[in-house]
Z-matrix of the N, CA and C atoms (Angstrom, degrees):
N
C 1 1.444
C 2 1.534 1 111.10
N 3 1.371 2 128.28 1 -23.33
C 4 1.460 3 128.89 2 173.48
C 5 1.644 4 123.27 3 -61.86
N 6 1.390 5 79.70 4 -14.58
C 7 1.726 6 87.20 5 -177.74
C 8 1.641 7 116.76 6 -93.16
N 9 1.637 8 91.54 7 -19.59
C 10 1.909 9 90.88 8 -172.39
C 11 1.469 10 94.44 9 -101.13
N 12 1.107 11 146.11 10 7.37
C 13 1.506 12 146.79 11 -150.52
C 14 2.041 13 88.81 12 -103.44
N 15 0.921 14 103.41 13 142.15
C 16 1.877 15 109.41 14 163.16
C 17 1.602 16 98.04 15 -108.27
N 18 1.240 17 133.06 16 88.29
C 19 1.304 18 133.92 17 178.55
C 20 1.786 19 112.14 18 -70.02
N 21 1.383 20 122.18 19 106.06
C 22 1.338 21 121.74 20 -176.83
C 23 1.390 22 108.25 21 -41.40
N 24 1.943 23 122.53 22 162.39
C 25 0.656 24 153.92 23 -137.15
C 26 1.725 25 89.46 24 -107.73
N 27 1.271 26 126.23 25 146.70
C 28 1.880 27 110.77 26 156.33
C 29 1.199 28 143.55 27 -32.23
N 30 1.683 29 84.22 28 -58.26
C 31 1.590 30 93.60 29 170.70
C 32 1.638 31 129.14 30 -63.16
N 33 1.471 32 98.54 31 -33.57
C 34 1.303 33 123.16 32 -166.84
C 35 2.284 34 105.23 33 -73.09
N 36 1.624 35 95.52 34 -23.20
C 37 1.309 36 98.72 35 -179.11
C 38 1.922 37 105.93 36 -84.48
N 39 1.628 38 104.27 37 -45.36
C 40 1.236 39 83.67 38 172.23
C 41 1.810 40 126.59 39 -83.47
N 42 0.918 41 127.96 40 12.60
C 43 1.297 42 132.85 41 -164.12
C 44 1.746 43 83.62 42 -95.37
N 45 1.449 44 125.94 43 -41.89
C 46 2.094 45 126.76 44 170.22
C 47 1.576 46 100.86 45 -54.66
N 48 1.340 47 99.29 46 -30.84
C 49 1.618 48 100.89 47 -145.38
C 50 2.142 49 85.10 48 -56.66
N 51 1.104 50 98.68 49 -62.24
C 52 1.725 51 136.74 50 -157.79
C 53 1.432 52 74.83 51 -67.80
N 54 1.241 53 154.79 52 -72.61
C 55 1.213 54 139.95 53 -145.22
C 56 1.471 55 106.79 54 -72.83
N 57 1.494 56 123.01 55 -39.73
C 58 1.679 57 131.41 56 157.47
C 59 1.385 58 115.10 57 -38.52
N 60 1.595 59 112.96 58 -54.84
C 61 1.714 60 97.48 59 -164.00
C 62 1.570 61 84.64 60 -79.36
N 63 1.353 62 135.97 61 -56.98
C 64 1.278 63 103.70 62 -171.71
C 65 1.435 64 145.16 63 11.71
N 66 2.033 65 74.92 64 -85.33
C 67 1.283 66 100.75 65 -172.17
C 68 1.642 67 120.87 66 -59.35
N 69 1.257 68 118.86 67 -19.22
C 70 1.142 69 148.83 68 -167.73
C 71 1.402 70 122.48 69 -74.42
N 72 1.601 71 106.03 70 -48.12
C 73 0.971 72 139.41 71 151.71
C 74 1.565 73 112.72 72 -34.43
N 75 1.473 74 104.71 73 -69.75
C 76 1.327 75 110.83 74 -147.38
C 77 1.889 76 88.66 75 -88.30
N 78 0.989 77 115.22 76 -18.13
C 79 1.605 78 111.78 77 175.55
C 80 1.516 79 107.90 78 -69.70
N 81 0.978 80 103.44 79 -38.34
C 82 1.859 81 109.52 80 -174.46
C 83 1.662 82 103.48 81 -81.23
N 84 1.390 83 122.77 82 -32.54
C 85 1.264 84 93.93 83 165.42
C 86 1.695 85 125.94 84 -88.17
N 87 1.522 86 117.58 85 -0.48
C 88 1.163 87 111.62 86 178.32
C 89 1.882 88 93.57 87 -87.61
N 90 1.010 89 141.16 88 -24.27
C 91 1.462 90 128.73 89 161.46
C 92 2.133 91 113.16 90 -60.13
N 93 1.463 92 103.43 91 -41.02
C 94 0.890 93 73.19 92 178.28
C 95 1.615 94 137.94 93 -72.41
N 96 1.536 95 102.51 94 -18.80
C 97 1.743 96 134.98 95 -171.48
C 98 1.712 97 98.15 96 -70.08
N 99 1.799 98 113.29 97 -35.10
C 100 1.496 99 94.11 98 177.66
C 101 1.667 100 108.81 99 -85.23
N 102 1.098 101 112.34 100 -35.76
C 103 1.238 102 124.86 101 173.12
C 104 1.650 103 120.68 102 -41.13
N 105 1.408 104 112.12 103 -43.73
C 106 1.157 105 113.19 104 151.42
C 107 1.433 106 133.97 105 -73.38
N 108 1.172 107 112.98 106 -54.52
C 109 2.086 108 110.15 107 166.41
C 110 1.551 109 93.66 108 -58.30
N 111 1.276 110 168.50 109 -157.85
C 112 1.034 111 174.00 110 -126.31
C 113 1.472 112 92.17 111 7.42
N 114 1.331 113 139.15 112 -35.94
C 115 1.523 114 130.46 113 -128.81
C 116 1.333 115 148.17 114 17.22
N 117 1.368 116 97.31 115 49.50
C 118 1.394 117 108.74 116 178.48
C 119 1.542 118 108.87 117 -77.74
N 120 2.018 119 114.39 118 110.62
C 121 1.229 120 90.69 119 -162.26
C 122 2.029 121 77.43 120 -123.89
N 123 1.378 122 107.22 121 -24.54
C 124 1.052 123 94.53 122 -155.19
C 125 1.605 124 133.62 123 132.06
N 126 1.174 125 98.05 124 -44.28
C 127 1.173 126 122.28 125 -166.63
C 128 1.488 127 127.97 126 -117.96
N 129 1.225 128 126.70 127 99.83
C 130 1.575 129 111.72 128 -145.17
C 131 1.371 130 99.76 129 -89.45
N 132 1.661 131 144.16 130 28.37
C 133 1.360 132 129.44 131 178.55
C 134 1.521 133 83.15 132 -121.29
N 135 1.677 134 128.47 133 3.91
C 136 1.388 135 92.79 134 -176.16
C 137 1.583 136 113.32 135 -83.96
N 138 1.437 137 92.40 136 163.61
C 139 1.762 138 116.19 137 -171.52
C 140 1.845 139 110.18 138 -45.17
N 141 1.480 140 102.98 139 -58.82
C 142 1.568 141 112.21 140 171.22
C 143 1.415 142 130.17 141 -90.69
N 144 1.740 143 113.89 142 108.33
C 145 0.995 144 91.01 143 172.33
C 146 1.373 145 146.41 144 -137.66
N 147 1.866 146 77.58 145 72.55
C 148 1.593 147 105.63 146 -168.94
C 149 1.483 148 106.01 147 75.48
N 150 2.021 149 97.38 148 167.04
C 151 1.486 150 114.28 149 -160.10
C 152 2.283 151 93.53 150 -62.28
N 153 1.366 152 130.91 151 -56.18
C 154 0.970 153 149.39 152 159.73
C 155 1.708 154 120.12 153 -10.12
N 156 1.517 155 94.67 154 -55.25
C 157 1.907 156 107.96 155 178.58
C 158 1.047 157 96.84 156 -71.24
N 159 1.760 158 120.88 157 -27.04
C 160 1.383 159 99.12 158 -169.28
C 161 1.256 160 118.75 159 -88.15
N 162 1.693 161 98.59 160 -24.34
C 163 1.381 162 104.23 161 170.96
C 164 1.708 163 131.84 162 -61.46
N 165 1.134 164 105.53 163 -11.24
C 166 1.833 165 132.39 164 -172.03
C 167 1.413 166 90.08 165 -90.73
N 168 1.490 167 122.98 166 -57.25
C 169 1.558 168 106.59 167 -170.87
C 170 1.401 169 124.85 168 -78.57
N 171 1.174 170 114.95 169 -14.72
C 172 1.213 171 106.03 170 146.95
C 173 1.779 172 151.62 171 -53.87
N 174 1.398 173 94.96 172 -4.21
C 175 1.735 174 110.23 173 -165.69
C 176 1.511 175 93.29 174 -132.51
C-alpha cells in the first residue's frame, strides 16, 4: 500500500491541518450562537430563554 498511496507534501499537510480547525472552529461557534438564541440551556429557572422563550412569552 506505500506504493499506491500519494502521501501529501508538508506544507500541503499543514495548510488541511489549519483549514480543519478553522472550519471547526467556526462550526462550533455557529452551534454554540444557535444554541444560545434557541435557549437551550437546560435548566428551566434560568433567566434567558433565548430569542424563542421570548418569543413564546409573548403569546
Amino acid at each position: 500500500m506505500v506504493h499506491n498511496v500519494s502521501w501529501p507534501t508538508w506544507k500541503e499537510l499543514q495548510s488541511n491541518t489549519i483549514i480543519v480547525m478553522v472550519a471547526s472552529v467556526i462550526i462550533s461557534l455557529l452551534i454554540f450562537v444557535m444554541d444560545f438564541g434557541f435557549g437551550i440551556t437546560g435548566d428551566s429557572k434560568s433567566a434567558w430563554k433565548g430569542a424563542m422563550g421570548f418569543l413564546y412569552g409573548m403569546f
